[in-house]
C-alpha positions in Angstrom: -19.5 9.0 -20.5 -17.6 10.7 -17.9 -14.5 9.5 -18.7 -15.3 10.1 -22.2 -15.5 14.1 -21.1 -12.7 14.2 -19.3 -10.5 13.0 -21.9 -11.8 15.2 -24.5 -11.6 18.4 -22.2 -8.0 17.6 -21.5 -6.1 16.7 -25.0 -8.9 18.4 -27.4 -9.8 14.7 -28.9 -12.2 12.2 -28.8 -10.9 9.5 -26.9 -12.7 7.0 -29.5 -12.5 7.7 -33.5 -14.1 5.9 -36.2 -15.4 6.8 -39.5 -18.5 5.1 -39.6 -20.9 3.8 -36.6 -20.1 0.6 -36.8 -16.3 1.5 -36.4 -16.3 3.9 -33.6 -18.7 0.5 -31.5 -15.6 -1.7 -32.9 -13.0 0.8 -31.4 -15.2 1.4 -27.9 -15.1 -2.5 -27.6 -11.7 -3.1 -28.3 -9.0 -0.3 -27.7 -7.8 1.9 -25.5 -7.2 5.6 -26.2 -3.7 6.9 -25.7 -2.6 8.2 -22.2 -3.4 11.6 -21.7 0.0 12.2 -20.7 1.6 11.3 -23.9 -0.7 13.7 -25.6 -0.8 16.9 -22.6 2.6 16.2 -20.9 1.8 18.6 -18.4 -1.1 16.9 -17.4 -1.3 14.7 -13.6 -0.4 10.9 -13.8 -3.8 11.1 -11.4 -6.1 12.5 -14.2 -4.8 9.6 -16.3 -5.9 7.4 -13.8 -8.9 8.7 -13.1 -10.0 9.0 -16.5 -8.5 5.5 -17.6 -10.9 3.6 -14.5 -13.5 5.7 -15.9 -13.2 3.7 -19.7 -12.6 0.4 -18.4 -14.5 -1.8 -20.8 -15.9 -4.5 -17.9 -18.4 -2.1 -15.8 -16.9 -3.8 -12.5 -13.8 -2.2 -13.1 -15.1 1.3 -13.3 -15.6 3.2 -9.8 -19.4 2.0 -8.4 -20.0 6.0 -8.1 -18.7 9.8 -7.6 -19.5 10.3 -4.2 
């Protein structure tokens, strides 16, 4: 969810679109959003980062906390 936030705070979209429920599922399971940078290229390579760990579809390839 976090990651989910921080993409939408920085480019002013969703980072996942679909036009049903069963679509938007389909496109969390199986794409990737664009790098923020190629939408805000003023943005930091390190929010890209950040935020790209944070949507990591396996769970053990997402940061184990915040703190």
């Amino acid at each position: 969810a976090l990651g989910c936030v921080l993409y939408e705070m920085a480019t002013g979209r969703r980072a996942f679109e679909g036009k049903s429920k069963t679509s938007l599922i389909a496109a969390i399971l199986s794409t990737q959003p664009p790098p923020i940078s190629s939408i805000q290229p003023v943005m930091s390579p390190a929010l890209d980062h950040v935020v790209k760990k944070c949507l990591e579809k396996d769970p053990a390839d997402r940061f184990a906390d915040v703190v």
